[in-house]
N, C-alpha and C positions, 0 to 999 in steps of 0.2 A: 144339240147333241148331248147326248148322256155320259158318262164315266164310261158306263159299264155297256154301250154301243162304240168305244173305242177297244178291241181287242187288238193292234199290230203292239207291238213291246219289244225287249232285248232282243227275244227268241227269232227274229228274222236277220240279225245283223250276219249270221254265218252263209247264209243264202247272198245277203248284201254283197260280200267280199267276193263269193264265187263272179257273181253273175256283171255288179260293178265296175268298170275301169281301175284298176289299180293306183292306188294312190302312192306319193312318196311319205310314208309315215312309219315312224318306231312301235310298237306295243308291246308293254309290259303287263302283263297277267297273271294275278295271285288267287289262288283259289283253294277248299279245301274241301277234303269228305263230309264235314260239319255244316255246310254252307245250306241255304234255306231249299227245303222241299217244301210243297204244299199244293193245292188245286190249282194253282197255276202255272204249276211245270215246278223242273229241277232247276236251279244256279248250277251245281256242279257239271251235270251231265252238256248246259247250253254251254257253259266255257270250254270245253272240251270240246264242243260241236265248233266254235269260234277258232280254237287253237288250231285243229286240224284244217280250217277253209284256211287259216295265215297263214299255213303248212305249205299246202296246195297250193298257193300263189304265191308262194316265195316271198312273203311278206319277211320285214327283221322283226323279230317277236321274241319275246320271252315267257316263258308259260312256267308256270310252277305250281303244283298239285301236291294237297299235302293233309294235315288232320284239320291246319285250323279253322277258323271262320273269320267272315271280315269286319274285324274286331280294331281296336286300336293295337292290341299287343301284336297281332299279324304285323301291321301298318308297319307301327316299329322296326320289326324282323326285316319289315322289304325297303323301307323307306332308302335309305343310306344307299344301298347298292342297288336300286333302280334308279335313281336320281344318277347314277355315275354311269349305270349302264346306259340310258336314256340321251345322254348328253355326251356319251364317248365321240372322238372323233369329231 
């Protein structure tokens, strides 16, 4: 098998969630308008397709949409208060 004869990727996980048995799981999701476009689809627009299936199934999820991109200095930003949100309760 070749690389480029494997096409499934990220972009199926929002289908996943719909279609899948529900899991017991937390997700925290940080994303930004700066985040990679190119021939193989959008980052920002597929987290936003993920956010809305977590949505849908009543997942617990965090979603944050903003200018950055996913950088260390993001990471930074989210580290501290997803690690406490993540781990609440």
């Amino acid at each position: 098998m070749h690389p480029e004869d494997k096409l499934d990727g990220g972009n199926l996980y929002p289908f996943m969630v719909r279609k899948q048995p529900k899991r017991n799981i937390r997700v925290w999701m940080s994303d930004g308008e700066d985040d990679l476009e190119n021939n193989h689809g959008s980052w920002p627009l597929q987290n936003i397709q993920l956010a809305n299936s977590l949505k849908m199934r009543e997942y617990d999820f965090h979603f944050r949409f903003g200018h950055a991109t996913p950088r260390p200095a993001q990471a930074a930003i989210d580290c501290r208060e997803s690690v406490a949100w993540l781990w609440r309760g």
